[in-house]
TIGUTI-503980 format. One line per 2 residues: number of its first residue (from 1); their letters; for each residue x, y, z of N, C-alpha, C. Coordinates in Angstrom, 2 decimals, decimal comma. Each point is the difference from the previous one (the first is absolute). Layout:
# TIGUTI-503980
NUM	A	X Y Z X Y Z X Y Z  ...
# end
This chain:
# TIGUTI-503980
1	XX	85,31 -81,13 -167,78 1,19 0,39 -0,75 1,22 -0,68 0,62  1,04 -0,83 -0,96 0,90 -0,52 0,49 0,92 1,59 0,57
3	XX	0,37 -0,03 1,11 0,86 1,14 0,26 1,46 0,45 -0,41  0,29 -1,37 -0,55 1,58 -0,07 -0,64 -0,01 0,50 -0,95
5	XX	-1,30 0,38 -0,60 -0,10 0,55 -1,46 -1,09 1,42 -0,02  -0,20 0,16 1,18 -0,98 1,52 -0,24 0,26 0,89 -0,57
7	XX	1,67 0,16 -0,15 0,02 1,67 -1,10 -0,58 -0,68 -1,41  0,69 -0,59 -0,45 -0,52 -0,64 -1,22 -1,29 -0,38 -0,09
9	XX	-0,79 -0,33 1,29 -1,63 -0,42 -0,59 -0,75 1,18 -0,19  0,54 1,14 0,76 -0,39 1,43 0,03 0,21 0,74 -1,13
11	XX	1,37 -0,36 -1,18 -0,38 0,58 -0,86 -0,83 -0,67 -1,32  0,20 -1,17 0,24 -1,10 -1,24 -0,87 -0,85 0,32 -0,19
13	XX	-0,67 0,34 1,13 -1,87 0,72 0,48 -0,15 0,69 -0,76  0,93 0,95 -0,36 0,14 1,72 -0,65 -0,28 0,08 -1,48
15	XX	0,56 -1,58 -0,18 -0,11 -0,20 -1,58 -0,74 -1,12 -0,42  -0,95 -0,40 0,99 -1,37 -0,70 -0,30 -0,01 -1,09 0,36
17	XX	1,00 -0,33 0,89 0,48 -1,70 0,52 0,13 0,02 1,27  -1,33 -0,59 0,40 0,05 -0,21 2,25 0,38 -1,53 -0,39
19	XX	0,89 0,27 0,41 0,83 -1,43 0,68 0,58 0,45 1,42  0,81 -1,20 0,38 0,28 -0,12 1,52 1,27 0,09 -0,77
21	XX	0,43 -1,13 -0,79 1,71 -0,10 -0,27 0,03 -0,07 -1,37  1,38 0,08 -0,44 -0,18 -0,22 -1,62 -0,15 -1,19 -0,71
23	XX	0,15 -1,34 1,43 -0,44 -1,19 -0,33 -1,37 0,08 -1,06  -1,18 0,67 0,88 -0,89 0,16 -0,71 -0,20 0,21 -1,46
25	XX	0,85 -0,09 -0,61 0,11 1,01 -1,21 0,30 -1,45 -0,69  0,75 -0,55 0,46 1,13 -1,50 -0,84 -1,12 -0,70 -0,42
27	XX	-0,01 -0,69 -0,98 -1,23 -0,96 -0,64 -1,35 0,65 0,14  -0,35 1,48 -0,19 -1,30 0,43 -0,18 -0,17 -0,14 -1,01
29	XX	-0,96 -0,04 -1,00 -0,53 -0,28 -1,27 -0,31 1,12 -0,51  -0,19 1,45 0,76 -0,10 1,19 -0,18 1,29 0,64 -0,51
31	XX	0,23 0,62 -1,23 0,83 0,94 0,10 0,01 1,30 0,95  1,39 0,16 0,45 -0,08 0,97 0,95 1,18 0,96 -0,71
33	XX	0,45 0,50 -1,12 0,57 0,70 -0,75 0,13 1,58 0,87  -0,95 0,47 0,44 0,67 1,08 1,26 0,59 -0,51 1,32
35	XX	0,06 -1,28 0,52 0,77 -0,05 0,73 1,39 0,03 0,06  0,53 -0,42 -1,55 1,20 0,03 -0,30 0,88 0,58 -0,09
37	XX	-0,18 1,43 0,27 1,16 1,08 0,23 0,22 0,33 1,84  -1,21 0,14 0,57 -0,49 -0,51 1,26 1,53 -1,28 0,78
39	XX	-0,34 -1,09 -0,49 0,62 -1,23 0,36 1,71 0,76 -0,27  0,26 0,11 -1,18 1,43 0,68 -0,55 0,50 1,04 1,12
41	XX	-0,95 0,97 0,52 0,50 0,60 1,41 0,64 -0,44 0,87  -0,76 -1,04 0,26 0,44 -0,39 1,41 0,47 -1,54 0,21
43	XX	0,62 -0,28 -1,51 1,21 -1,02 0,15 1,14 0,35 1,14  0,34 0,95 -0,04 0,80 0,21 1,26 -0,09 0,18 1,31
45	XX	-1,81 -0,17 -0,08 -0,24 0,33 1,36 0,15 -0,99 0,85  0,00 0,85 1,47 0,70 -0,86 1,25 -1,08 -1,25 0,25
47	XX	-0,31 -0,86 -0,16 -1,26 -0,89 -0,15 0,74 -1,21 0,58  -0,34 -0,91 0,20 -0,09 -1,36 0,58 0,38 -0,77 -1,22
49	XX	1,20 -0,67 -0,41 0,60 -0,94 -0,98 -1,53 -0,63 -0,55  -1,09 -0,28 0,94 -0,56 -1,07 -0,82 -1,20 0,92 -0,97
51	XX	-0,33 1,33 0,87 -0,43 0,88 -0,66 0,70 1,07 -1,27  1,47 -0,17 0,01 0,38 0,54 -1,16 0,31 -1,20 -1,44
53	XX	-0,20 -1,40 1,04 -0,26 -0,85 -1,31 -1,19 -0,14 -0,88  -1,21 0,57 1,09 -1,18 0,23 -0,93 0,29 0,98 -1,10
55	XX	0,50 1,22 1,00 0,02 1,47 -1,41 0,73 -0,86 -1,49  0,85 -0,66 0,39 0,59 -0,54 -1,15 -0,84 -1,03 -0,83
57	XX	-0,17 -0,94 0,83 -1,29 -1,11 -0,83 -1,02 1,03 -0,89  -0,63 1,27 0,48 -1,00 0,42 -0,45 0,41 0,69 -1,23
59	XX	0,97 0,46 -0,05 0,41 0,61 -1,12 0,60 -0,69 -1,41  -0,35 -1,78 0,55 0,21 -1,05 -1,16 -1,65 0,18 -1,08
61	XX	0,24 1,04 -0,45 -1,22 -0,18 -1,11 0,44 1,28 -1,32  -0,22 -0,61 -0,73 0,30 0,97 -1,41 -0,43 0,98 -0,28
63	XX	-0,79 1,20 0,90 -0,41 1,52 0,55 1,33 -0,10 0,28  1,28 -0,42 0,59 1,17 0,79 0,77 1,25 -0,46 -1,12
65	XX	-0,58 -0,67 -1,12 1,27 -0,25 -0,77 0,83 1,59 0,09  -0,41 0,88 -0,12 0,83 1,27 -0,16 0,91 0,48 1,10
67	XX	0,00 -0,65 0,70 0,43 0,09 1,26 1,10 -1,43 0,18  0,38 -0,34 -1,31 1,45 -1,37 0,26 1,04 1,20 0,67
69	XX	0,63 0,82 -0,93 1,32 0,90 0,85 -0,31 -0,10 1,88  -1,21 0,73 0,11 0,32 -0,22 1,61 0,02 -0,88 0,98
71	XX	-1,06 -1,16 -0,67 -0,20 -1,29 0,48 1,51 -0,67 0,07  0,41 0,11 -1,41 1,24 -0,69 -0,41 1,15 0,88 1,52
73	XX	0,00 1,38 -0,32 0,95 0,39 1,01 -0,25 -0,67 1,59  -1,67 0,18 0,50 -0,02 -0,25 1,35 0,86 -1,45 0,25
75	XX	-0,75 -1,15 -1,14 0,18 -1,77 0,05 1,67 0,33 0,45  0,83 0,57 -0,66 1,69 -0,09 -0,34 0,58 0,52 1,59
77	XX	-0,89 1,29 0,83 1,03 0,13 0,95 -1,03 -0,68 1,39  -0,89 -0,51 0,00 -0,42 -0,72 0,85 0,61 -1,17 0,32
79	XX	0,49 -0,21 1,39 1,00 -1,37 0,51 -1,29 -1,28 -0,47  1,15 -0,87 0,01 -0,53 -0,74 -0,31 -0,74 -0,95 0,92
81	XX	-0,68 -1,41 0,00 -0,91 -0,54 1,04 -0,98 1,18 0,44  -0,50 1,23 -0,56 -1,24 0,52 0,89 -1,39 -0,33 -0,98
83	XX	-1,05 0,49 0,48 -1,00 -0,17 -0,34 -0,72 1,37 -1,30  0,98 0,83 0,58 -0,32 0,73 -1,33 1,08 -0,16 -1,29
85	XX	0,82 -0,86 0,01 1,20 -0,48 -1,07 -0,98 -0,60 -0,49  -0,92 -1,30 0,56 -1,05 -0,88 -0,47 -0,88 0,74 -1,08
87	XX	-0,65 0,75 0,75 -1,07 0,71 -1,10 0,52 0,72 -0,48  1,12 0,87 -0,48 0,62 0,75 -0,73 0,13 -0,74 -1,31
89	XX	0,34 -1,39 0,41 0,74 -1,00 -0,92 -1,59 -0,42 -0,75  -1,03 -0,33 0,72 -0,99 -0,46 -0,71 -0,94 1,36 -0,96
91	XX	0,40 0,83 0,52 -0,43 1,54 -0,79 0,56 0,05 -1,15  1,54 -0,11 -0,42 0,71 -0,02 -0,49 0,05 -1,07 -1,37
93	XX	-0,05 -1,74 0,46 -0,54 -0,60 -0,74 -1,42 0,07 -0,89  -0,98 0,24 0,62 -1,40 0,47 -0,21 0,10 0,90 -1,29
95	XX	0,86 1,22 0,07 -0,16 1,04 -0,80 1,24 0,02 -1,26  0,50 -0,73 0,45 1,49 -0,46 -0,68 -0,72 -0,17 -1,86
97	XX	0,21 0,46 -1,20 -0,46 -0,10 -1,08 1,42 -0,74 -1,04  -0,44 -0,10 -1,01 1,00 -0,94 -0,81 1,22 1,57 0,06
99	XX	-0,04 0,93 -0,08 0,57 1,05 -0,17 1,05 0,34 1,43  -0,74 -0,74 0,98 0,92 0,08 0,59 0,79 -1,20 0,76
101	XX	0,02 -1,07 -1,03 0,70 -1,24 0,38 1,73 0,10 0,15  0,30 0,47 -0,72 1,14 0,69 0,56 0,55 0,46 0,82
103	XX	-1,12 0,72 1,35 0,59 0,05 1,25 -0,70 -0,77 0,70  -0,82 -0,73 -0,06 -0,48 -1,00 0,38 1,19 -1,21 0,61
105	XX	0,46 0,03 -1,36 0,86 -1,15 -0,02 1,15 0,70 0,92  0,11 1,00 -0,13 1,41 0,59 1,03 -0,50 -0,32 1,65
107	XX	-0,79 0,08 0,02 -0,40 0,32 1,52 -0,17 -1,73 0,67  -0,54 -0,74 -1,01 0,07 -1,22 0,32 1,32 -0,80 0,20
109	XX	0,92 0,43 -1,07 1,36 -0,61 0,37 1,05 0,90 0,78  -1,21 0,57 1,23 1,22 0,92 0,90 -0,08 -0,93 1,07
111	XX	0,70 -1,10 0,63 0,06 -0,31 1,19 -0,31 0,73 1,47  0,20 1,47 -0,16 -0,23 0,70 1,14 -1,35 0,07 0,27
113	XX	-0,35 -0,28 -0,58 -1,97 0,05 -0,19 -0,54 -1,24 0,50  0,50 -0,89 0,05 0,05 -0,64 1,51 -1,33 -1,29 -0,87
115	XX	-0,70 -0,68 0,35 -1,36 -1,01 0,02 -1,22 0,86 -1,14  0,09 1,69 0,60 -1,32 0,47 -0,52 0,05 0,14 -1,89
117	XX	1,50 -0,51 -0,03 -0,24 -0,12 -1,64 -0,40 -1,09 -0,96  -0,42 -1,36 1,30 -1,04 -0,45 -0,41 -1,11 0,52 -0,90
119	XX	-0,61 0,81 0,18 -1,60 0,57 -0,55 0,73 0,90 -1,70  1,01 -0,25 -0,10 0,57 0,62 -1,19 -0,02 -1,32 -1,05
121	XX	0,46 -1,04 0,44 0,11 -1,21 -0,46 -1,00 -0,32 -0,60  -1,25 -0,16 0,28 -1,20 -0,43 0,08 -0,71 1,06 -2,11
123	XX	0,54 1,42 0,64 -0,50 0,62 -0,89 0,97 -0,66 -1,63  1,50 -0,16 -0,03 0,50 0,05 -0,63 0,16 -1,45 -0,48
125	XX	-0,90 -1,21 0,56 -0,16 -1,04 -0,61 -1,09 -0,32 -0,66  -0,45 0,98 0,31 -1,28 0,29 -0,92 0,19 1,06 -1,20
127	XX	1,24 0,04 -0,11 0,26 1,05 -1,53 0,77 -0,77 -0,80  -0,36 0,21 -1,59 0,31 -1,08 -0,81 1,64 0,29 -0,42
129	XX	0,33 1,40 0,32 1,41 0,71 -0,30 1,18 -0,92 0,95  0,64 -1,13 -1,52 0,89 -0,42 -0,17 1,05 0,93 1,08
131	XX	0,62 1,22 0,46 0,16 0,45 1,18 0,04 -0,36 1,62  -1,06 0,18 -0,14 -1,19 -0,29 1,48 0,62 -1,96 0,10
133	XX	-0,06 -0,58 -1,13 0,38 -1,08 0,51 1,29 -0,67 0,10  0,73 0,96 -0,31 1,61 -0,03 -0,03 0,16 0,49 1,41
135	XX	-0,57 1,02 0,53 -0,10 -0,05 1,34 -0,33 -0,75 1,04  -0,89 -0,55 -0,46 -0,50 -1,48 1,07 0,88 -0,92 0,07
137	XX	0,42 -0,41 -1,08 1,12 -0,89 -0,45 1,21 0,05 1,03  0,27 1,66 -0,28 1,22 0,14 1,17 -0,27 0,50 0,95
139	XX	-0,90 0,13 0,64 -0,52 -0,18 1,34 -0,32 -1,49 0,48  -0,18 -0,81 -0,31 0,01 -1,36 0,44 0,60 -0,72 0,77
141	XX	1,17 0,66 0,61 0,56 -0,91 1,46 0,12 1,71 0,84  -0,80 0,86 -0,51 -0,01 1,11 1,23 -0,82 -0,56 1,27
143	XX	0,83 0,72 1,61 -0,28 -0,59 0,87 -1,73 0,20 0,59  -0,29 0,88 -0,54 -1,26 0,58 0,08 -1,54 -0,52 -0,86
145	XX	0,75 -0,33 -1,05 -0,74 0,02 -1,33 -0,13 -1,35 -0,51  1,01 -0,54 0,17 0,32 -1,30 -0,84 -0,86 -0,84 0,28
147	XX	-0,58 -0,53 0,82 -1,49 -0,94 0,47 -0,86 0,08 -1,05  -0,48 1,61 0,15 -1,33 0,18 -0,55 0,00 0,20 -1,77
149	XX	1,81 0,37 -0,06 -0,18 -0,08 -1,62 0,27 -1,39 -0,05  0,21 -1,12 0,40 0,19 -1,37 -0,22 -1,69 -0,61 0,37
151	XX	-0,82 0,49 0,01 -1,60 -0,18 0,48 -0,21 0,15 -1,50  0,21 1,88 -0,69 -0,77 0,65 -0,91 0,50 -1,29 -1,18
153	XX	1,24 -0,52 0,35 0,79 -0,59 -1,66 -0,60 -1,38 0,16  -1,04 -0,73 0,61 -0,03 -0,91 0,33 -1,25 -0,01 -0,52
155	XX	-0,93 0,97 0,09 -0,83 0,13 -0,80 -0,34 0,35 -1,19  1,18 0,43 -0,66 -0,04 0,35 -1,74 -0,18 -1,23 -0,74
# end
């Protein structure tokens, strides 16, 4: 058992998932749909940055779409540069639906959000909503962003 993560692997167990960390969980091919309220606990827990970036990575699957409000809240007051901003942000994208491109697009053109709104980009150049690409558009000399949307436009 990773020890940075034992409360959480302890209650995992409880709900049918021996893992060590919640890494375990990221790219399983198994749905794990009870771990997901589980993981939602202990977003706040005292864990190791690289272990609360797992809780976040793991909760990038469409079992936690119901769960944008808190995801959305944790991503917004988490500083920025950590490792759970990362997977918050890739949770977030992941579950992100045409319905909610709208804050999608808010969260991407917040500068305070630092690099990890990269993984927002990605989702919203892949949506055909005339929107989404008015956003790219004017994101294009952002200091963060502008590279990789000058990559995505290079390939259309």
């Amino acid at each position: 058992m990773d020890e940075g993560s034992a409360p959480l692997a302890t209650e995992l167990k409880q709900v049918g998932w021996d893992v060590r960390s919640p890494w375990e969980l990221v790219n399983t091919p198994v749905p794990y749909e009870s771990a997901i309220p589980v993981l939602l606990q202990h977003l706040d827990g005292p864990y190791l940055d690289r272990n609360r970036e797992g809780i976040g990575r793991a909760l990038a699957v469409k079992e936690a779409a119901y769960a944008w409000p808190i995801l959305r809240a944790a991503y917004e007051k988490e500083p920025p540069d950590t490792g759970m901003k990362t997977g918050l942000a890739v949770a977030l994208s992941a579950i992100a639906k045409p319905d909610r491109r709208g804050e999608l697009i808010e969260l991407v053109s917040n500068p305070v959000h630092g690099r990890t709104r990269i993984f927002f980009v990605d989702n919203l150049r892949r949506s055909r909503s005339p929107e989404a690409k008015a956003t790219l558009d004017a994101l294009a000399d952002d200091p963060d962003l502008g590279s990789d949307i000058a990559r995505y436009k290079s390939k259309r």
